[in-house]
N, C-alpha and C positions, 0 to 999 in steps of 0.2 A: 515592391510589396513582398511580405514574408508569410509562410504560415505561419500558423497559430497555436501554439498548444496547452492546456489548462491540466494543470495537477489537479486533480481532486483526492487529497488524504483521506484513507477512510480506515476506520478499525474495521477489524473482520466483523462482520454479523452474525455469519455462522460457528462462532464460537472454534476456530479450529485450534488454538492451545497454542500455536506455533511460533508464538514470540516468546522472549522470556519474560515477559509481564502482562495479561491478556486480561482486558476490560470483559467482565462477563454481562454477553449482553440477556435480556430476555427475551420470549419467544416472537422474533422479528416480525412473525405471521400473525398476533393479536390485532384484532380488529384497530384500535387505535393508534398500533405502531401500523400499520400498513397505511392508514391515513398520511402518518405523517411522511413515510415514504412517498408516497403518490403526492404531494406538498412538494418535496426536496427537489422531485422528477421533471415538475411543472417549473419550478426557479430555476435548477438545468440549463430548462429547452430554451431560455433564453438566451446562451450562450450560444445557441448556432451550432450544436457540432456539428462537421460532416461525416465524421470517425468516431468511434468510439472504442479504446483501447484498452484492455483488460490485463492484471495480475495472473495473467496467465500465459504459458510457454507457447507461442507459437507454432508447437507441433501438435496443441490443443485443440487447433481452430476446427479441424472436420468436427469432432466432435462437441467444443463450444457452439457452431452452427446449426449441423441438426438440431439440436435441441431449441436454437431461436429459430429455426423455421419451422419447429412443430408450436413452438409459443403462437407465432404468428397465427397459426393455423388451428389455435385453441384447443393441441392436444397434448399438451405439456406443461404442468405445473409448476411455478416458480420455486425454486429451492433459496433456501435463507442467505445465502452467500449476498455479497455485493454487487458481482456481476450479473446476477438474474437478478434482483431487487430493483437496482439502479441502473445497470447496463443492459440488458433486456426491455424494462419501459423504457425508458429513454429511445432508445434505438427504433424502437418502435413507432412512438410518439415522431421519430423527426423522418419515418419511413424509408429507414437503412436496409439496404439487404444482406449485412452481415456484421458481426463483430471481430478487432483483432487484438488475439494474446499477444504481446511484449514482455514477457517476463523472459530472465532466464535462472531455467533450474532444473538441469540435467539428473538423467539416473543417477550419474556417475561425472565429476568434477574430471574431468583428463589432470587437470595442475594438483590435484590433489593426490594425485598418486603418487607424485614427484615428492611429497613434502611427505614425511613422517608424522602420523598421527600427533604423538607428543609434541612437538614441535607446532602446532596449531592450537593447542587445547589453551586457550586464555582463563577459563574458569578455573581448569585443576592445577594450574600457576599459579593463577592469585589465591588460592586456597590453600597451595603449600609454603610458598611463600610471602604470607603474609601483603598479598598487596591488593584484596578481595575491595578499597578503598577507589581501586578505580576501574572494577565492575559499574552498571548501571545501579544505582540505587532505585530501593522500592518507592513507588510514587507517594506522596504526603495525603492524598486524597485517597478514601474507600476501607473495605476491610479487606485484607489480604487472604488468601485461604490456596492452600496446596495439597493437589487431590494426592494418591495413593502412587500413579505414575511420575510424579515430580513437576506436572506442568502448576503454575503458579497465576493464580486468577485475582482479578483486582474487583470486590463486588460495589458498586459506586452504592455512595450514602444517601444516595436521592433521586427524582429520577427527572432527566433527561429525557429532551428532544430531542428527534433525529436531527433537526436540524439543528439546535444549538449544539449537541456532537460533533457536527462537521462544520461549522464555527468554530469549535475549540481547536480540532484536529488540523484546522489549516491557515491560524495563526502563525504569523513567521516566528513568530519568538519559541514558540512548538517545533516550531520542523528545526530551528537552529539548536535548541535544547536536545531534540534528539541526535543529532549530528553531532555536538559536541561529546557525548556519550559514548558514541563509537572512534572518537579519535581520542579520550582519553584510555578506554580498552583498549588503545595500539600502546599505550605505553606500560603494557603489563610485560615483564621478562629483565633478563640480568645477565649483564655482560655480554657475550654474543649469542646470548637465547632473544628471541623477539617474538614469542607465539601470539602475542596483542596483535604487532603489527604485521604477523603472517596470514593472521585469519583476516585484518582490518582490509589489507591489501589482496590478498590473493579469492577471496569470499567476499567482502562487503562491497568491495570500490569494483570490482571484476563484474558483479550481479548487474551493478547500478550502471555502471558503462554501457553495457551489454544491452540492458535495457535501454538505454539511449538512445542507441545503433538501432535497436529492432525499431526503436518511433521514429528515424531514419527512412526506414525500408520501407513502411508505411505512407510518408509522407507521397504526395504524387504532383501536388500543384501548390503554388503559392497562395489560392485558394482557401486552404485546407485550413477549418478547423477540429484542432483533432482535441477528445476530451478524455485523458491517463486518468482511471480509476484507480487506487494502488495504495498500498498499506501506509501508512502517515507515514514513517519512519524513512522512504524513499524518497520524501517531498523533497528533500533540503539537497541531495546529490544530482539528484534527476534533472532540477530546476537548473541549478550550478551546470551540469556537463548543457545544455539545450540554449541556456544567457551567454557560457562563454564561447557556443561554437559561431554565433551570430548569426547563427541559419535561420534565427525564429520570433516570434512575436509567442512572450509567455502573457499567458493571461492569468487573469486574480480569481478565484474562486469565491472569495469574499464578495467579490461585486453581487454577486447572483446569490445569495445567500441571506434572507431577509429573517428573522428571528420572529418579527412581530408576526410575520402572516403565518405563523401557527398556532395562533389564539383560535 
């Protein structure tokens, strides 16, 4: 027998801007979207977790914790993020006494010191040299709109349920669509420049490893199922490093994810 571990892709709620293309949500706390949260919570708790492991750094946890045992304790208000939304009730609901961050995302990169700036910058590559072609393109769906500090928001043309949101987001044809994104951005650079595949390698695939290793340290018995909250965009490497280590039972998120029962 193996653990268990289940992606759950999720776009950020709390609107934090920090991808290059950011689905704008709205206010996550209206009465009808918290419905549909407390819906999403309940189809979850089916899965069993015995873990629940957060987009967040592991040096997070004193502080992710407090906060879920003042939850507990009804003196702490949910904040719009993902991890209080979904990772907080949940946890709750299956009577955990803590949450654990697995991100990894230091002050300060140590391998990034090593590397000269220019020599990482994939966008101001493809923009000088004309190869802006294998950047991510902007999505075909919503209106596009870019505030005044350069972050770039995608406003959808209709609206969505939480749950057919994380339906869409954790489609494999999605999580391979964005994977494939970041491995054509390794092929931005010429001759023996490679800033694509400095940042693809030494940032993208470094992060996701990294994260792998910390749901690793996590894991405790073959018991365990553990349930990875985390920004869609990780689903497709995360899945990959955890399938090929053979240490684990990946689970479907799609299972537990039922569309109709949010009529």
């Amino acid at each position: 027998m193996k653990p268990t571990i289940m992606i759950l892709g999720s776009t950020h709620l709390a609107n934090y801007g920090a991808d290059v293309y950011n689905t704008k949500m709205d206010d996550i706390l209206d009465p009808k979207r918290q419905r549909e949260i407390e819906q999403l919570v309940e189809q979850l708790k089916e899965f069993k977790p015995t873990k629940i492991a957060l987009e967040r750094d592991p040096r997070s946890d004193t502080e992710t914790n407090t906060n879920y045992q003042a939850y507990l304790k009804g003196t702490y208000e949910l904040k719009r993020d993902e991890h209080n939304q979904i990772g907080f009730r949940l946890a709750k609901l299956m009577g955990h006494s803590r949450l654990y961050g697995v991100d990894y995302w230091p002050e300060e990169w140590p391998i990034l010191d090593k590397i000269e700036d220019h020599l990482m910058d994939r966008h101001g590559f493809a923009e000088e040299h004309n190869q802006k072609h294998l950047l991510r393109p902007p999505p075909t769906e919503g209106k596009i709109i870019t505030d005044k500090d350069g972050t770039t928001w995608i406003e959808p043309e209709k609206y969505v349920s939480i749950i057919e949101m994380y339906i869409r987001d954790n489609e494999p044809e999605g999580r391979r669509a964005d994977h494939q994104h970041y491995l054509r951005s390794a092929r931005i650079g010429l001759g023996d420049q490679y800033p694509g595949a400095n940042w693809v390698a030494h940032v993208w695939y470094a992060r996701n490893l990294k994260i792998f290793v910390n749901l690793t340290r996590i894991t405790e018995s073959a018991e365990d199922r553990i349930l990875l909250i985390i920004g869609g965009g990780h689903g497709f490497l995360v899945h990959q490093f955890l399938e090929d280590s053979g240490d684990y039972i990946i689970g479907n998120p799609l299972k537990y994810l039922k569309a109709e029962e949010t009529n």
